[in-house]
Structures are given as structure tokens and as C-alpha cells.
C-alpha positions as CSV (number, residue, x, y, z in Angstrom):
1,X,-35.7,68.7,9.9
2,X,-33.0,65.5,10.1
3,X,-34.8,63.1,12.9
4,X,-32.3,63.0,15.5
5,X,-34.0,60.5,17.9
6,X,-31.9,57.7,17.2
7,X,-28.8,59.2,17.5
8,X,-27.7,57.9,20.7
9,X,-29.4,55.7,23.7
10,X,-30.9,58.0,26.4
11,X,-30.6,57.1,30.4
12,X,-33.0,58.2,32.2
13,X,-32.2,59.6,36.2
14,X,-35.9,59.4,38.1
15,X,-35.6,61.3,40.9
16,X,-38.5,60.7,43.5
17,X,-39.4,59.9,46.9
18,X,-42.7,58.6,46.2
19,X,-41.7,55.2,45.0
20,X,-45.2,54.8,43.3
21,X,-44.8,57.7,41.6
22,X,-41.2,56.5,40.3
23,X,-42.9,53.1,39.0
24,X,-45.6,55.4,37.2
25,X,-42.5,57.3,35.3
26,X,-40.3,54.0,34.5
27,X,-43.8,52.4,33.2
28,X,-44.5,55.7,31.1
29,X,-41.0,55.8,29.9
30,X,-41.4,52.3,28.4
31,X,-44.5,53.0,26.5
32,X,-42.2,55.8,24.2
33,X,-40.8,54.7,21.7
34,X,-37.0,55.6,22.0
35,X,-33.6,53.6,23.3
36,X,-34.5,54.8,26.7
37,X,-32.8,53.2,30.0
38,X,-33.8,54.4,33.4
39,X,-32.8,54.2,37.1
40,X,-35.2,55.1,39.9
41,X,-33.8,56.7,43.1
42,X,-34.8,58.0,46.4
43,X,-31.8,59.9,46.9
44,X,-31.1,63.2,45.8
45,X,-27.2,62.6,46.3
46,X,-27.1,59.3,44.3
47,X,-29.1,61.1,41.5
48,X,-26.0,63.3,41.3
49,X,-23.7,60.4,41.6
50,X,-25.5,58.8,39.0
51,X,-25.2,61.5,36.1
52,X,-22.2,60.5,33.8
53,X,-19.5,63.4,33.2
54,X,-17.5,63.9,30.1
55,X,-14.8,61.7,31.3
56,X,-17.3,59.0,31.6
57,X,-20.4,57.7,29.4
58,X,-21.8,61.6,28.4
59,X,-20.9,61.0,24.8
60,X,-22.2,57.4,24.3
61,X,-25.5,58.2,26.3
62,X,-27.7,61.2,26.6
63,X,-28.7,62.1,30.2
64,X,-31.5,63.1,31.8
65,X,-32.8,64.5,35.3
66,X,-36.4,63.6,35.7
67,X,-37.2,65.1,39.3
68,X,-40.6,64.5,40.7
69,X,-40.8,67.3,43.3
70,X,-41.8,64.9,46.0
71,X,-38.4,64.9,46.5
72,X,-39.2,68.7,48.0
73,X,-37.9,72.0,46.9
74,X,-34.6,72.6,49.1
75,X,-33.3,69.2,48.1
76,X,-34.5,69.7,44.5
77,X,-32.3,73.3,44.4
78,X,-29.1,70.9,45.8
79,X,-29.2,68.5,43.4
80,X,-29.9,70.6,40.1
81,X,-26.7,72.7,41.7
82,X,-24.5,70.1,42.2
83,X,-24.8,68.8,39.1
84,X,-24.9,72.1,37.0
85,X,-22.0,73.6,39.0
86,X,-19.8,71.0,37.7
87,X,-18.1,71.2,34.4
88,X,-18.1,67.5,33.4
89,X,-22.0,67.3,34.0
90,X,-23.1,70.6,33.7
91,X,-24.7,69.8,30.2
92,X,-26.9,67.2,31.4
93,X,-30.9,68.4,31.1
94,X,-33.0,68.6,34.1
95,X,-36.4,68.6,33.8
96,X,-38.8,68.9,37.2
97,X,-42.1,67.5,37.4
98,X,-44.2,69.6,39.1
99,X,-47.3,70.5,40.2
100,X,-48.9,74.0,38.7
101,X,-48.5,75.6,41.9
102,X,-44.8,75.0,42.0
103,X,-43.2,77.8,42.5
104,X,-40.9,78.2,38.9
105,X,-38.7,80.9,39.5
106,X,-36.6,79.4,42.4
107,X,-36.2,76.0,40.1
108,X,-35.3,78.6,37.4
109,X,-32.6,80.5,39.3
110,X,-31.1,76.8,39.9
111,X,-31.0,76.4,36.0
112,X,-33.2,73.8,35.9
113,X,-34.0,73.6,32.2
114,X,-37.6,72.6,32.0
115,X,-40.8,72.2,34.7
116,X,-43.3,70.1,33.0
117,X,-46.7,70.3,34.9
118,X,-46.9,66.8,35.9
119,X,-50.5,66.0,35.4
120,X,-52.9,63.2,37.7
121,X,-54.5,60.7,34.8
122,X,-51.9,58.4,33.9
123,X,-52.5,58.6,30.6
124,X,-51.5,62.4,30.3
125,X,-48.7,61.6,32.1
126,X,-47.5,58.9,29.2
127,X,-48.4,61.8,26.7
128,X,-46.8,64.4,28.7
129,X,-43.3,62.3,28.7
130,X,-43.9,61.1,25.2
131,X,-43.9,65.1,24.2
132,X,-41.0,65.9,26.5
133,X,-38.4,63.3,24.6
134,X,-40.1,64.1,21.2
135,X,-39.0,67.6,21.7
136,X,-35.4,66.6,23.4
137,X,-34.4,64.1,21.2
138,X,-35.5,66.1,17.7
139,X,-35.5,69.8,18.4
140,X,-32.0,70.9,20.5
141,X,-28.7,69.9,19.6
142,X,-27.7,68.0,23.0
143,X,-24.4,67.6,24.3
């Protein structure tokens, strides 16, 4: 299999409302080893603002929806909608971090594409992201 991980730079939407748990994520994101940019928001609606479209940067960046669920489930539901209802960012991947107890099949029925149980230790966590981009950036063919 061709290593695809270098293809193109990665940015990195953090979704969360827990601002320590957003520095966790941005810290764990630089330990991997990838051209990986990030932004951390609170927002739910500049998380959608912030995902490029075709017209924009989608081709010279690969994007990705990291939502923590402390941004709650209702909200959650909005923003993986708004951004998969529209064409020019429909392709971007949005992966939820979640508890076990989350409750999958409503984050499915939005289209979410992944919910990655979002373990405690900190360490886990840097080998749970560390998996996650191993798998996007070398397994799928992304937009």
C-alpha cells in the first residue's frame, strides 16, 4: 500500500466547550507525526464557518471535524448537518469524541463518519489520535 500521509497538509477543526479539553487535543495533535494545523473553538457555528469548501482551500488542505461532545448532542447534530448538507463541504470527515455511553446511532443518522471513544489517561488519548490519522491519511482515498 502507497503511504499517502504526506500528500497534503491536514487542518485540524477542534470542536469543544471544555477549553482544557481542546488544549489536551491541540497538545496530542502535535505529538503525531503529520503536517497537521489546528484551530480550537467554542462555537459550534464558527466550527462550520471554519470548514473550507471546494471553492476555497479543500483541495490544498485536508479537513477535519474533531468534536468533543462537551459541546452536547443537539448542537453536535447542527453542526455535523450543516456542514454535510452542503455540497462544497459535504466531504469533509467528522469524527466525534465521545464517551462509551454516547449514544451512536443519533450521531450516525447525522452522518457523522467516525465516534472514537475518547478515553481519560492522556496518554491513550495521544495513541487514540495517533491511530485515528494513521488510518485517515493512509487507508481512504479523501477528497
Amino acid at each position: 500500500m502507497t503511504d499517502r500521509r504526506w500528500h497534503r497538509p491536514v487542518k485540524v477543526i477542534i470542536v469543544s466547550k471544555d477549553p482544557s479539553d481542546a488544549h489536551v487535543l491541540e497538545n496530542a495533535l502535535e505529538d503525531i507525526e503529520a503536517p497537521l494545523s489546528s484551530v480550537a473553538l467554542s462555537s459550534t457555528e464558527e466550527a462550520s464557518k471554519a470548514v473550507p469548501s471546494v471553492e476555497d482551500e479543500l483541495f490544498e488542505t485536508i479537513p477535519f471535524v474533531l468534536v468533543s461532545l462537551s459541546v452536547g448532542m443537539e448542537e453536535t447534530v447542527r453542526l455535523v448537518d450543516a456542514i454535510k448538507s452542503d455540497p462544497a463541504r459535504c466531504r469533509a470527515p467528522i469524527i466525534v469524541l465521545a464517551p462509551d455511553s454516547a449514544p451512536s446511532n443519533k450521531l450516525y443518522d447525522a452522518f457523522v463518519n467516525a465516534i472514537v471513544p475518547w478515553p481519560e489517561d492522556a496518554d491513550e488519548r495521544i495513541d487514540q489520535l495517533d491511530t485515528l490519522f494513521r488510518f485517515w491519511l493512509n487507508v481512504p482515498a479523501l477528497p
